[in-house]
gemmi code that builds the backbone of each chain (N, CA, C; Angstrom):
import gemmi

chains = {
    "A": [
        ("UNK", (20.945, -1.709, 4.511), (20.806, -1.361, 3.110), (19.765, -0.285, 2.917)),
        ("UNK", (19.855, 0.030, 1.695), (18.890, 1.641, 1.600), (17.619, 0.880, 0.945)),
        ("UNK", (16.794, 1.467, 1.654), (15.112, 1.382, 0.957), (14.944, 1.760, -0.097)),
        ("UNK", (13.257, 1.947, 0.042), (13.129, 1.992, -1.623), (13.325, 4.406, -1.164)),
        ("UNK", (13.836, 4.810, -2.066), (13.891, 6.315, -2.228), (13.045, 7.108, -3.188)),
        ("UNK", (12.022, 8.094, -3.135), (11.412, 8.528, -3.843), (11.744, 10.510, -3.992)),
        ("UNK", (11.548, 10.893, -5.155), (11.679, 12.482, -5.199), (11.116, 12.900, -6.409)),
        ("UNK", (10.787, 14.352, -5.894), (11.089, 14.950, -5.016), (10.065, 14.791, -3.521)),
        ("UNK", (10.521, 14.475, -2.490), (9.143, 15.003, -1.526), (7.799, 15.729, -1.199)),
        ("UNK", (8.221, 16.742, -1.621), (6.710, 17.599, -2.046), (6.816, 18.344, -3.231)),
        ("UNK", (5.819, 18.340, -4.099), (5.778, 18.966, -5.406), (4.507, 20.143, -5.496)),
        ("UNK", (4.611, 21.220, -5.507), (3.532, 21.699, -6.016), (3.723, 22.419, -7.418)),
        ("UNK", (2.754, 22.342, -8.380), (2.535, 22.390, -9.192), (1.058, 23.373, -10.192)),
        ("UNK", (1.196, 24.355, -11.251), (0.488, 25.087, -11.360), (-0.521, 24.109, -11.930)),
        ("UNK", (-1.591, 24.086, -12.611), (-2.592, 23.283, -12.915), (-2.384, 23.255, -14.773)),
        ("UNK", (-2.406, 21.929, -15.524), (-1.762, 22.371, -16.898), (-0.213, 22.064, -16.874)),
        ("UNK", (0.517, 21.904, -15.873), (2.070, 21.818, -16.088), (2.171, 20.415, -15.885)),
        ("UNK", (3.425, 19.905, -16.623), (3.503, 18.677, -16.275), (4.757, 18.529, -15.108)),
        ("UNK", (4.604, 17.318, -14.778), (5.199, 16.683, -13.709), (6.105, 15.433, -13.565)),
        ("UNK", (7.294, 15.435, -13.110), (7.644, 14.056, -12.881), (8.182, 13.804, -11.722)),
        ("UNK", (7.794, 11.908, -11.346), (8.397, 11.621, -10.240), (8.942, 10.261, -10.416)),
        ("UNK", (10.176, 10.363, -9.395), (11.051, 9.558, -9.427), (11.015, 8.386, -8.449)),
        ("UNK", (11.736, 7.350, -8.985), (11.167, 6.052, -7.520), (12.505, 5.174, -8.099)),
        ("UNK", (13.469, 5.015, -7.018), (14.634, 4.385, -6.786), (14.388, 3.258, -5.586)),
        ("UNK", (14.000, 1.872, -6.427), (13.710, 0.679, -5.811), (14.974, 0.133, -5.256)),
        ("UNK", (14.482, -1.144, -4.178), (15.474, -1.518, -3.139), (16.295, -2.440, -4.088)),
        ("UNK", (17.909, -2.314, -3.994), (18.688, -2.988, -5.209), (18.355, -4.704, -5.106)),
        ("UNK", (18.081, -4.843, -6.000), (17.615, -6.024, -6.847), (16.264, -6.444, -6.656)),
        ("UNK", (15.777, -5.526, -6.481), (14.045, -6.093, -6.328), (13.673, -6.010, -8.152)),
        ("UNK", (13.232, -6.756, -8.403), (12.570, -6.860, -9.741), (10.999, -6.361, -9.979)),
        ("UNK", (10.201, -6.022, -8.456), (8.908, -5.670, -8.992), (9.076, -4.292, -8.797)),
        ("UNK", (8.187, -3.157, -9.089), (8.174, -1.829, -8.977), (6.909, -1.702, -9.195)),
        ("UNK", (6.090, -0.650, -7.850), (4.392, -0.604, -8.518), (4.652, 0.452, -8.070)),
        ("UNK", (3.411, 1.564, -8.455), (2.956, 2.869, -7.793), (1.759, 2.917, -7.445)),
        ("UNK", (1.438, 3.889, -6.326), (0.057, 3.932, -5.800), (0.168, 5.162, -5.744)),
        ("UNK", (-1.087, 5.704, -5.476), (-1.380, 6.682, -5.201), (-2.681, 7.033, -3.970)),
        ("UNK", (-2.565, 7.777, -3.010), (-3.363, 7.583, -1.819), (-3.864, 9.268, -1.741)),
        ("UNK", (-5.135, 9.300, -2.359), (-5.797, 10.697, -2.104), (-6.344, 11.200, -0.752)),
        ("UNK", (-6.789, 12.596, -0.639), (-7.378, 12.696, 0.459), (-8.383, 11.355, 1.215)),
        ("UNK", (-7.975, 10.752, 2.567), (-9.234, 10.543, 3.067), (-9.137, 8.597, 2.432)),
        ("UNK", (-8.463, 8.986, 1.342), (-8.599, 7.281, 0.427), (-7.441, 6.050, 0.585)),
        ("UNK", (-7.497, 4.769, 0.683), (-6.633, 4.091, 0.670), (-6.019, 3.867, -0.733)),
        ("UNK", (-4.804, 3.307, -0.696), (-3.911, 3.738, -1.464), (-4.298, 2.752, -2.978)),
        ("UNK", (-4.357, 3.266, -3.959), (-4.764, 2.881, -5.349), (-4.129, 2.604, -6.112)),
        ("UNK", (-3.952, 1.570, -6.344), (-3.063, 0.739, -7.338), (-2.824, 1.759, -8.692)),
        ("UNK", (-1.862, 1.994, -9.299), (-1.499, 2.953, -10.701), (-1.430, 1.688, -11.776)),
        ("UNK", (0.552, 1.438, -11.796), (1.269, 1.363, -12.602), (2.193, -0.598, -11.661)),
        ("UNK", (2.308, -1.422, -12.390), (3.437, -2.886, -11.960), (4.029, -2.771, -12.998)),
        ("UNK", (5.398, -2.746, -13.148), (6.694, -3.363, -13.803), (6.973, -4.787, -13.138)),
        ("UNK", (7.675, -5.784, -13.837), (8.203, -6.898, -13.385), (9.379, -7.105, -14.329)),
        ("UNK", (10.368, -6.787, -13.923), (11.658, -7.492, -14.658), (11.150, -6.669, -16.548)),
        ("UNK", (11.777, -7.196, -17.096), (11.449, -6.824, -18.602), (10.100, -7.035, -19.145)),
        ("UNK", (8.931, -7.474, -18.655), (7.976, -7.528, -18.661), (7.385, -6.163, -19.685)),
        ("UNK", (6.310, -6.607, -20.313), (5.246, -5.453, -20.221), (4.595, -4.861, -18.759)),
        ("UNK", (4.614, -3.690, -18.622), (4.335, -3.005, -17.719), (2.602, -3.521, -17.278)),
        ("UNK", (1.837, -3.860, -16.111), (0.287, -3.702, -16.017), (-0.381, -2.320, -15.717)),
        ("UNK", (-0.354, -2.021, -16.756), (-0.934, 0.156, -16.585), (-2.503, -0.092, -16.117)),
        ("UNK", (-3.073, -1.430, -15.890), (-4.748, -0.874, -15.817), (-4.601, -0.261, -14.424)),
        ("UNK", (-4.103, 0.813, -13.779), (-4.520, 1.405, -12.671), (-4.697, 2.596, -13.053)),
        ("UNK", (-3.739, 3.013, -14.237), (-3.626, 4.766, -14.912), (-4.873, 5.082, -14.681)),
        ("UNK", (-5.424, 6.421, -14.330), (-6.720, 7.005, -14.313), (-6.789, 7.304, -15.420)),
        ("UNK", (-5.801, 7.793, -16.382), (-6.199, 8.438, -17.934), (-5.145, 8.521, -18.235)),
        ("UNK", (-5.068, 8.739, -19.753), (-3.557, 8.771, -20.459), (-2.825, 10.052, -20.170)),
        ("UNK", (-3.335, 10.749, -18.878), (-2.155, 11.802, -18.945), (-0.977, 11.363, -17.993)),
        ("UNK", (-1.320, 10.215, -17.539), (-0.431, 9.206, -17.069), (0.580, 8.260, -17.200)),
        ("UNK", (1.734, 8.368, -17.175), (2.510, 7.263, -17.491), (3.372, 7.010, -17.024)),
        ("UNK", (4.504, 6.091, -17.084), (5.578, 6.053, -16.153), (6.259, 4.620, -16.748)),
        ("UNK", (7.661, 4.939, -16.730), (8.681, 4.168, -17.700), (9.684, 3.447, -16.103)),
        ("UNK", (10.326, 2.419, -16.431), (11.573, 1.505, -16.063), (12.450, 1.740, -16.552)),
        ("UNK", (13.884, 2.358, -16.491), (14.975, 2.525, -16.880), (15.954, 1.077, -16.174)),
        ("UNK", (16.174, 0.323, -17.378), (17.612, -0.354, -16.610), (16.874, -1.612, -15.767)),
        ("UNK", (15.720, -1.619, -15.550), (15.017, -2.597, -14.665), (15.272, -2.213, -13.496)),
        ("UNK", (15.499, -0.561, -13.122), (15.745, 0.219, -11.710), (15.001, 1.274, -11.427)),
        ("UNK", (15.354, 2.199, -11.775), (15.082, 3.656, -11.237), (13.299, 4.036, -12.513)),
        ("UNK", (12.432, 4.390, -11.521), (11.258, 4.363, -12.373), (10.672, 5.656, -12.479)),
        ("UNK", (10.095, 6.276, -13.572), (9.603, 7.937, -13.676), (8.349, 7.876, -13.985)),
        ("UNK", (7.283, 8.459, -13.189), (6.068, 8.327, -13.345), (5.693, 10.316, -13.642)),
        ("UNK", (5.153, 9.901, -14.733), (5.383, 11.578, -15.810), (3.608, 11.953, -15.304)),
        ("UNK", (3.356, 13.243, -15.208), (1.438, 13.196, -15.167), (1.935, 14.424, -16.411)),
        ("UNK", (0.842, 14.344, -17.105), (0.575, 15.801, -17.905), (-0.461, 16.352, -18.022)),
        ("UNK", (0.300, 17.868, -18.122), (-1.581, 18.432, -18.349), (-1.836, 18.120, -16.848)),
        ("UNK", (-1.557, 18.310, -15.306), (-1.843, 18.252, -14.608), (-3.247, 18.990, -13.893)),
        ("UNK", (-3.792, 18.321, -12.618), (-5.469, 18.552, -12.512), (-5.421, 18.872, -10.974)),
        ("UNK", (-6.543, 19.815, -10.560), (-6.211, 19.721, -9.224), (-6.998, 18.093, -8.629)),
        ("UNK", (-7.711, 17.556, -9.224), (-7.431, 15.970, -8.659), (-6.595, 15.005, -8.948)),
        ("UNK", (-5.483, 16.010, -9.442), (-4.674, 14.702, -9.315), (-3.540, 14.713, -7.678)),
        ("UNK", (-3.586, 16.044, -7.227), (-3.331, 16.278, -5.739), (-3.649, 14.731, -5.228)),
        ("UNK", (-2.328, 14.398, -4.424), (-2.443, 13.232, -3.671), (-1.241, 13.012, -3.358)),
        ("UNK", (-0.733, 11.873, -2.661), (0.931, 11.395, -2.189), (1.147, 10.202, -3.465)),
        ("UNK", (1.893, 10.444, -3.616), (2.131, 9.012, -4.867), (3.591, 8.499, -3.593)),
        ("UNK", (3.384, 6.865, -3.961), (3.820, 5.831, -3.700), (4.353, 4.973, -4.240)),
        ("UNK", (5.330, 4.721, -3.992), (5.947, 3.581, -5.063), (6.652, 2.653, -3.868)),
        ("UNK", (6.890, 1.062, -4.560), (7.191, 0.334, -3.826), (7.835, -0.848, -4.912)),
        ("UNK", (8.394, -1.497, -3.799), (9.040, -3.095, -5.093), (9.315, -3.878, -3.827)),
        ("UNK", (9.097, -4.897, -4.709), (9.408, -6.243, -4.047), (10.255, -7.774, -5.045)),
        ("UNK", (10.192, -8.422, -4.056), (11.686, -9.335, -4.783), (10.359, -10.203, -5.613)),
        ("UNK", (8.863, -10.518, -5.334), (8.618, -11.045, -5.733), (8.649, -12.738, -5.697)),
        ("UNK", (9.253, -13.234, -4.703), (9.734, -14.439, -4.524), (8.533, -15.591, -4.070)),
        ("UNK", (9.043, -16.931, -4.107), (7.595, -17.735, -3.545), (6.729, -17.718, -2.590)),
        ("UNK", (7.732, -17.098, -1.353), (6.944, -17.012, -0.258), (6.518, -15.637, 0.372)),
        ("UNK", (7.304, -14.714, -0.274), (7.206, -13.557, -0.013), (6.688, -12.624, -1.233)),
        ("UNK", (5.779, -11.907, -0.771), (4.871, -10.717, -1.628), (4.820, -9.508, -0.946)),
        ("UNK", (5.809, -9.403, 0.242), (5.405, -8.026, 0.867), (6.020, -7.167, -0.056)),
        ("UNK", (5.592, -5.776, -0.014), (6.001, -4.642, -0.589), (6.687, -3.694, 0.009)),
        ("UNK", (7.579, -3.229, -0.262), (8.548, -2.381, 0.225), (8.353, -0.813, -0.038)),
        ("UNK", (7.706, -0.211, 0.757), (7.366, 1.557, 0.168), (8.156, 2.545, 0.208)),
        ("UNK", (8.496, 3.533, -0.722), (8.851, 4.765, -0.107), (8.467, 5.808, 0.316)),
        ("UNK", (8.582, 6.669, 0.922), (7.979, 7.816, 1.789), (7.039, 8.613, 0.794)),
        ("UNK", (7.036, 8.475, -0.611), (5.850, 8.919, -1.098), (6.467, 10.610, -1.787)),
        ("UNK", (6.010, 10.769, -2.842), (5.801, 12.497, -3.459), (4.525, 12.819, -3.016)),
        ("UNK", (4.321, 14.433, -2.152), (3.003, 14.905, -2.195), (3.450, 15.854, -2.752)),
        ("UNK", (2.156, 15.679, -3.883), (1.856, 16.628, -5.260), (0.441, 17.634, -4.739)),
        ("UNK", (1.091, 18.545, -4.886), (-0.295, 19.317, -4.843), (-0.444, 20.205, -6.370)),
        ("UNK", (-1.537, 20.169, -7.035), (-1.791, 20.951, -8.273), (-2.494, 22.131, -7.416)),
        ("UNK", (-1.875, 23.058, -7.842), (-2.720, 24.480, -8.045), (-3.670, 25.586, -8.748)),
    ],
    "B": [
        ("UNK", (-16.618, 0.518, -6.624), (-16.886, -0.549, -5.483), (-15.980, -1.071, -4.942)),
        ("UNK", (-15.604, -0.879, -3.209), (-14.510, -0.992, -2.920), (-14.292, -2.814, -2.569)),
        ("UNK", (-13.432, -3.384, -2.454), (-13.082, -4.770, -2.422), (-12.754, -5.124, -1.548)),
        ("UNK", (-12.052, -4.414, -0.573), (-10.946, -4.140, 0.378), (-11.855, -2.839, 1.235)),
        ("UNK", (-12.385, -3.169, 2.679), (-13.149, -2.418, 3.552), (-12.856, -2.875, 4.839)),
        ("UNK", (-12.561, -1.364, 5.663), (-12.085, -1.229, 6.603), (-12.942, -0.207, 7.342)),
        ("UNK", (-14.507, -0.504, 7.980), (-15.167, 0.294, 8.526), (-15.024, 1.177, 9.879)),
        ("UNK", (-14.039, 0.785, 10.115), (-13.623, 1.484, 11.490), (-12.457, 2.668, 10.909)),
        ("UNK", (-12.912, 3.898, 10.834), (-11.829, 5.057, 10.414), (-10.960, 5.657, 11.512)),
        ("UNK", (-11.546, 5.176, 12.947), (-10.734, 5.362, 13.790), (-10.855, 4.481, 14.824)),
        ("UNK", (-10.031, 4.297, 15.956), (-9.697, 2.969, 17.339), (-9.289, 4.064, 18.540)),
        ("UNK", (-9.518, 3.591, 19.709), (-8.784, 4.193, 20.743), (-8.685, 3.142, 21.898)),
        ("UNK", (-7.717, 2.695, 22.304), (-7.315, 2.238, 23.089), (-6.471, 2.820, 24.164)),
        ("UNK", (-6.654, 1.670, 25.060), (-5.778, 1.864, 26.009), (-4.613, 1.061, 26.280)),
        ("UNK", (-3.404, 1.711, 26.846), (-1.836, 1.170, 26.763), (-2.328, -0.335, 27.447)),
        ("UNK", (-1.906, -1.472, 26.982), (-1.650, -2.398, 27.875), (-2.844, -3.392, 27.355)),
        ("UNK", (-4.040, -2.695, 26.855), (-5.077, -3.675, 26.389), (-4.867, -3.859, 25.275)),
        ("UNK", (-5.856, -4.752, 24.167), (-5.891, -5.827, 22.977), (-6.405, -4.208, 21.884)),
        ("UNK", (-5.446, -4.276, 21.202), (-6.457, -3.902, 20.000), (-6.793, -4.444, 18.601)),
        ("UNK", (-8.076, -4.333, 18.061), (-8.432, -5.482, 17.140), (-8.547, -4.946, 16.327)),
        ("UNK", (-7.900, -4.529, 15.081), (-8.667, -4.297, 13.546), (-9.230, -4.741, 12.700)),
        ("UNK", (-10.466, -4.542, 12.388), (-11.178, -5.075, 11.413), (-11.089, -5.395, 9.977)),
        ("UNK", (-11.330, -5.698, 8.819), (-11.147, -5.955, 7.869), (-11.894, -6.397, 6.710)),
        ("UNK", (-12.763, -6.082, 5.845), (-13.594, -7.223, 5.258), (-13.652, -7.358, 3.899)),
        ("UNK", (-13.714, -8.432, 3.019), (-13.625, -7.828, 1.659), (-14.323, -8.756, 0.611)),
        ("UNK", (-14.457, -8.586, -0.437), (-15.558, -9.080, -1.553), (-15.287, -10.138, -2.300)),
        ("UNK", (-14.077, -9.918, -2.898), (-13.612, -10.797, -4.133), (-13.044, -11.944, -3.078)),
        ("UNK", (-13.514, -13.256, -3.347), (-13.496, -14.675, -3.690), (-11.653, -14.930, -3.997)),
        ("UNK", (-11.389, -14.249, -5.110), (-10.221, -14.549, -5.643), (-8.885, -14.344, -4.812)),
        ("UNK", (-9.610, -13.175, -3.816), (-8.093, -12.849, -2.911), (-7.295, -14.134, -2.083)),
        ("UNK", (-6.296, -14.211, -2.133), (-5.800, -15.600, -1.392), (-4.350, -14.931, -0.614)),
        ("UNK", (-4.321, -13.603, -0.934), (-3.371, -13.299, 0.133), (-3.286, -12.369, 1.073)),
        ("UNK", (-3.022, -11.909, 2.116), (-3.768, -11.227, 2.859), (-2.646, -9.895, 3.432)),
        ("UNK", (-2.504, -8.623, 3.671), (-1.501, -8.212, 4.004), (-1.703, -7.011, 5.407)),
        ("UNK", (-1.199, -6.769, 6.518), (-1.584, -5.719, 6.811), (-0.407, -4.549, 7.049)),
        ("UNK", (-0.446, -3.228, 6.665), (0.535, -2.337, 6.836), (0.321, -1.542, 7.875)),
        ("UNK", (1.294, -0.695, 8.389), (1.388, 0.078, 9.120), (1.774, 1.520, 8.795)),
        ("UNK", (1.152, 2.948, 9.269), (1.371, 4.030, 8.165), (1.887, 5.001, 9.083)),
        ("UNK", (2.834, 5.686, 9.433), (3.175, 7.240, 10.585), (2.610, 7.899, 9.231)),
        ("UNK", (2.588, 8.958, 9.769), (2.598, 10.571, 9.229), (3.936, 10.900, 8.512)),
        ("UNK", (3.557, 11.187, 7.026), (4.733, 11.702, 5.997), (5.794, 10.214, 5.905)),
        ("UNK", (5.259, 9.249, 6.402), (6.274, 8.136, 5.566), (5.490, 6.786, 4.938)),
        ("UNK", (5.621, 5.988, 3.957), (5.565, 5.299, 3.542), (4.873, 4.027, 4.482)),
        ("UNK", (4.175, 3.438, 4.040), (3.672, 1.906, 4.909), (4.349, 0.830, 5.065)),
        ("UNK", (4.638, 0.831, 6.197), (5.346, -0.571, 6.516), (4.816, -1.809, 6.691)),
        ("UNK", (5.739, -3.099, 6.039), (4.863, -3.782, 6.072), (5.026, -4.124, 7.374)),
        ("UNK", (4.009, -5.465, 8.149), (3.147, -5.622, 9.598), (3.418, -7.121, 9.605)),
        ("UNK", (2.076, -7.608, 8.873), (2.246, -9.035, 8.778), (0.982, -9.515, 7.686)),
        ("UNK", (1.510, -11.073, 7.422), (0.571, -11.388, 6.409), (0.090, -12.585, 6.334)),
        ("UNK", (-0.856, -13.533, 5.712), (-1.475, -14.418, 5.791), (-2.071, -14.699, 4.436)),
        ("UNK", (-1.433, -16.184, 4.611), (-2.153, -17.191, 2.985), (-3.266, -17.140, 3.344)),
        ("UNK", (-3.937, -17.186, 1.913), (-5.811, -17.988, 2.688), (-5.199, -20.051, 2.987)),
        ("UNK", (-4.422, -20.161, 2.826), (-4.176, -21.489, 3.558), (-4.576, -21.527, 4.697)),
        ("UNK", (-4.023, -20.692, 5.365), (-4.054, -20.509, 7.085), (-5.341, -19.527, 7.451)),
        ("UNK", (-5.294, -19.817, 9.138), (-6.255, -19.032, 9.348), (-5.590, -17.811, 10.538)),
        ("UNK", (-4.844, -18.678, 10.462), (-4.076, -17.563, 11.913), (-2.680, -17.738, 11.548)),
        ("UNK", (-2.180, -15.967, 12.071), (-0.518, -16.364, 11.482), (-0.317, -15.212, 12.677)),
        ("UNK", (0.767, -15.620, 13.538), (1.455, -14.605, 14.571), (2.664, -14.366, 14.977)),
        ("UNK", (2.782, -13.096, 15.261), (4.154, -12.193, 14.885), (4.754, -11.442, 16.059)),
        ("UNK", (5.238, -11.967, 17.251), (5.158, -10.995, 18.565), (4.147, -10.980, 18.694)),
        ("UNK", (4.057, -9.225, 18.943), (2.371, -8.928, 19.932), (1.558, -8.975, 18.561)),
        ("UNK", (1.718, -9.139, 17.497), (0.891, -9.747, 16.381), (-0.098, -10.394, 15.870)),
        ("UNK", (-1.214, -10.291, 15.768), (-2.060, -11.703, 15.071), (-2.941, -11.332, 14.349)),
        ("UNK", (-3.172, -11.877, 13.237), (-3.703, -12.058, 12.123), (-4.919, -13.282, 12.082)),
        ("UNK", (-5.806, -12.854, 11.934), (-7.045, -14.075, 11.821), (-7.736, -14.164, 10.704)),
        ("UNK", (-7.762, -14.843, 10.035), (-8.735, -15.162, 8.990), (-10.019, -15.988, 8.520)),
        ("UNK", (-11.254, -15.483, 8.406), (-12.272, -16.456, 7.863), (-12.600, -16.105, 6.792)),
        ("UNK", (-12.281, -17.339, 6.194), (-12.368, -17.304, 4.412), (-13.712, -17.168, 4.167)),
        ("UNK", (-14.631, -18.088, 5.407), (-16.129, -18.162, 4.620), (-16.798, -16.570, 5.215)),
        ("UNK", (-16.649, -16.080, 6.184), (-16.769, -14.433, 6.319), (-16.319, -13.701, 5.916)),
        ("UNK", (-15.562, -13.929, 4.662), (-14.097, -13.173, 4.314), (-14.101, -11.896, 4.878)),
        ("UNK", (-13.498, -12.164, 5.867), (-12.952, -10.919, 7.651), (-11.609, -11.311, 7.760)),
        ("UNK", (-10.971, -10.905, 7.944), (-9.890, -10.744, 8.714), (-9.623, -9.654, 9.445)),
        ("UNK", (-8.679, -9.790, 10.376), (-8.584, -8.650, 12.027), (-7.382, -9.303, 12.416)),
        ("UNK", (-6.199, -8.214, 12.432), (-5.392, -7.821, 13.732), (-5.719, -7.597, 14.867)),
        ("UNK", (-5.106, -8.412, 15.806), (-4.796, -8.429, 16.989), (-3.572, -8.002, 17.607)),
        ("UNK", (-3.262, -7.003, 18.694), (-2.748, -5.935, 18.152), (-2.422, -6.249, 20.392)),
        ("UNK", (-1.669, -7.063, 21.020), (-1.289, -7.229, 22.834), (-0.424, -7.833, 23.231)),
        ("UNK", (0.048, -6.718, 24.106), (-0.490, -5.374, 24.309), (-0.164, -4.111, 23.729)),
        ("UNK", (-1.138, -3.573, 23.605), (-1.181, -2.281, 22.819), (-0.112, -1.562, 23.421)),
        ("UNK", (0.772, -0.453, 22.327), (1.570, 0.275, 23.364), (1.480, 1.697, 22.280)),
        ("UNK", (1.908, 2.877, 23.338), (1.793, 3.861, 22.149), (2.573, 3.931, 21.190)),
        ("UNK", (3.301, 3.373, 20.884), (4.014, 3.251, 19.624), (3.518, 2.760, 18.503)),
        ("UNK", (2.470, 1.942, 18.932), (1.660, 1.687, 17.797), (0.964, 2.266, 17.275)),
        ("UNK", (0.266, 3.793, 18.199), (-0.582, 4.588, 17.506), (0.106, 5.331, 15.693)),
        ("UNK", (-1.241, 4.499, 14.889), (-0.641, 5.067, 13.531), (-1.748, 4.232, 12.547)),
        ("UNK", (-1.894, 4.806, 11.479), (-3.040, 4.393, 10.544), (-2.446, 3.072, 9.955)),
        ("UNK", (-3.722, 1.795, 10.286), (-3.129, 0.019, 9.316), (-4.117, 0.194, 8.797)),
        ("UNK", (-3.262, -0.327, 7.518), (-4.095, -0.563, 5.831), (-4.467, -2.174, 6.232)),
        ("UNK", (-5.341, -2.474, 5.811), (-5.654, -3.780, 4.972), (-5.468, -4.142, 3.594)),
        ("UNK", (-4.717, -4.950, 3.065), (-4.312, -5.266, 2.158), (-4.773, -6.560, 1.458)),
        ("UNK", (-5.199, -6.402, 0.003), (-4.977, -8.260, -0.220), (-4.634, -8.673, -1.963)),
        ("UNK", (-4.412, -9.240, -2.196), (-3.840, -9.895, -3.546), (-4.391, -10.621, -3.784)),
        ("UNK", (-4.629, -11.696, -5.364), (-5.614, -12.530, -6.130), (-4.174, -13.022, -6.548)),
        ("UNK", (-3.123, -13.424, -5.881), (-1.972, -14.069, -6.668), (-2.483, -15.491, -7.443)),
        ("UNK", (-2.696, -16.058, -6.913), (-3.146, -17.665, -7.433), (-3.874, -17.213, -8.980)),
        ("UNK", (-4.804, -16.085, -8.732), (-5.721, -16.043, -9.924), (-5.435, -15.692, -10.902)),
        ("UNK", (-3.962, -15.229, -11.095), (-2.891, -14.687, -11.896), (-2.780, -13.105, -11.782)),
        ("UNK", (-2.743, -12.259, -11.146), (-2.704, -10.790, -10.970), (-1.471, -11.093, -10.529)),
        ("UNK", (-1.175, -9.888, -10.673), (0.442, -9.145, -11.280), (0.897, -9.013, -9.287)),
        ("UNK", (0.283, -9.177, -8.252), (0.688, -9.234, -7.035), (0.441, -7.284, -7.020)),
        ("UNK", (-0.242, -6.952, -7.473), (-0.816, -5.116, -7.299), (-1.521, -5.445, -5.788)),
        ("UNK", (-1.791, -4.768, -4.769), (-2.176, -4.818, -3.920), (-3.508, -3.925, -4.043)),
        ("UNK", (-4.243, -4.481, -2.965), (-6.159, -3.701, -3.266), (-6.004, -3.258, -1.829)),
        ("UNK", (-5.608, -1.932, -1.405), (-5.939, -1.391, -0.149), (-7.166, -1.173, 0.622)),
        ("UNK", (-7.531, -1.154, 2.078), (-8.727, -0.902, 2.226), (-8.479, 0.492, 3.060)),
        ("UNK", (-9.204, 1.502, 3.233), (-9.140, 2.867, 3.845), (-8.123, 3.015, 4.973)),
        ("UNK", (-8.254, 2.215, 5.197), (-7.067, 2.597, 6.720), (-7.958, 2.788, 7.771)),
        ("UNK", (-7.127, 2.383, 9.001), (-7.888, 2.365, 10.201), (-6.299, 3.702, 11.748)),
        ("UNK", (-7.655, 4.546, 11.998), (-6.341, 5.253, 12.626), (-6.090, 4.579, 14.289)),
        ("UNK", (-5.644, 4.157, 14.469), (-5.354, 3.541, 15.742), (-4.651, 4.403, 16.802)),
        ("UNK", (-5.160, 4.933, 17.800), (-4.601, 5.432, 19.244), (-4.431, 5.076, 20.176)),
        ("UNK", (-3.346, 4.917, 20.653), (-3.061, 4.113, 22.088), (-3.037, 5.284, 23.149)),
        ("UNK", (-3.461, 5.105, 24.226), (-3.440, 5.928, 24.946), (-2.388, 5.996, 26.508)),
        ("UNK", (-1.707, 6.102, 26.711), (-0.722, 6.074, 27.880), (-1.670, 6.053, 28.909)),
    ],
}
model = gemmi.Model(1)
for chain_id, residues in chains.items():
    chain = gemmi.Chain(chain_id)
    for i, (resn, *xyz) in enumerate(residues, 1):
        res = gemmi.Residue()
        res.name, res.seqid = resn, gemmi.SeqId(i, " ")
        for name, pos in zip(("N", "CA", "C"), xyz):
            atom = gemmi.Atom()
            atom.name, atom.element = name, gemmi.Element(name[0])
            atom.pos, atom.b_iso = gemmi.Position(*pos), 0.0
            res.add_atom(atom)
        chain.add_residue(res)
    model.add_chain(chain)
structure = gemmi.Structure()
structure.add_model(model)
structure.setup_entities()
């Protein structure tokens, strides 16, 4: 079966423009999170969806951040007004969420570079 | 203040011997434990993981150790082979404490096996 899929792969971007990225979770996983892993840094919790849930945004660094659930599937994490710190690989992942299992399932990641 | 610490930024081993990763972390609340595995340009895989129920959980050449009252944990990693050379996250979760199952990464550790 297909993993979790993320795009575009590499983004660069002028500084001021906005951005979006896409994250196509493993079919029927109900959780969806994003991370983000800067130079040098382990990877930093963003954005959790769960099923129809309210989203847990306390990872956003600032409101030029956001990122929506379509369908309880395919997820778009928007930056605006982009920064050159916001340069990093973004990550997204889902999991089934189940009793015994909490592992997370990743995809290969967007590296964003602002310019 | 990081939660999740992984003081070793790099390992070198040799093919055939033990390698051990370190692990250490702050919050009380964590009760689940995760470790990933990272190549270059792809996503983290997951490795293996551990309740704070247990203290040891093993996976093949795998092992996972845990002391709750040192809160340490370390992979055990024999025998090493070069295929393993590649950066492991430390991972952990506060599921019990009610968090959304977001994962708290610790820096990564780059691991080299040496032929």
């Amino acid at each position: 079966g297909a993993g979790v899929s993320q795009s575009p792969s590499n983004k660069v971007t002028e500084k001021g423009k906005d951005v979006e990225l896409r994250c196509d979770p493993i079919s029927g996983h109900t959780a969806l999170y994003w991370y983000r892993q800067s130079l040098g840094q382990g990877l930093e919790f963003l954005i959790y969806f769960q099923g129809n849930s309210a989203p847990d945004k306390s990872g956003l660094p600032s409101d030029r951040f956001s990122a929506e659930r379509t369908g309880g599937s395919v997820s778009t994490l928007t930056i605006q007004r982009t920064q050159q710190e916001d340069s990093a690989v973004y990550l997204c992942a889902s999991s089934t969420v189940a009793a015994s299992s909490y592992e997370q399932y990743f995809g290969p990641g967007t590296r964003l570079t602002v310019t | 203040d990081q939660q999740v610490k992984q003081n070793s930024p790099s390992l070198s081993v040799q093919e055939g011997r033990i390698s051990i990763l370190n692990c250490d972390y702050t919050n009380s609340m964590f009760d689940y434990f995760l470790w990933y595995k990272k190549y270059p340009a792809e996503g983290p895989t997951f490795l293996i993981s551990i309740s704070s129920i247990k203290d040891k959980n093993e996976d093949g050449r795998f092992t996972v150790f845990l002391n709750k009252s040192a809160k340490h944990l370390s992979l055990h990693i024999v025998p090493s082979q070069p295929g393993d050379s590649a950066v492991y996250f430390c991972a952990a979760s506060a599921l019990g404490g009610g968090s959304q199952g977001n994962l708290i990464f610790g820096k990564g550790t780059k691991l080299s096996v040496k032929p």
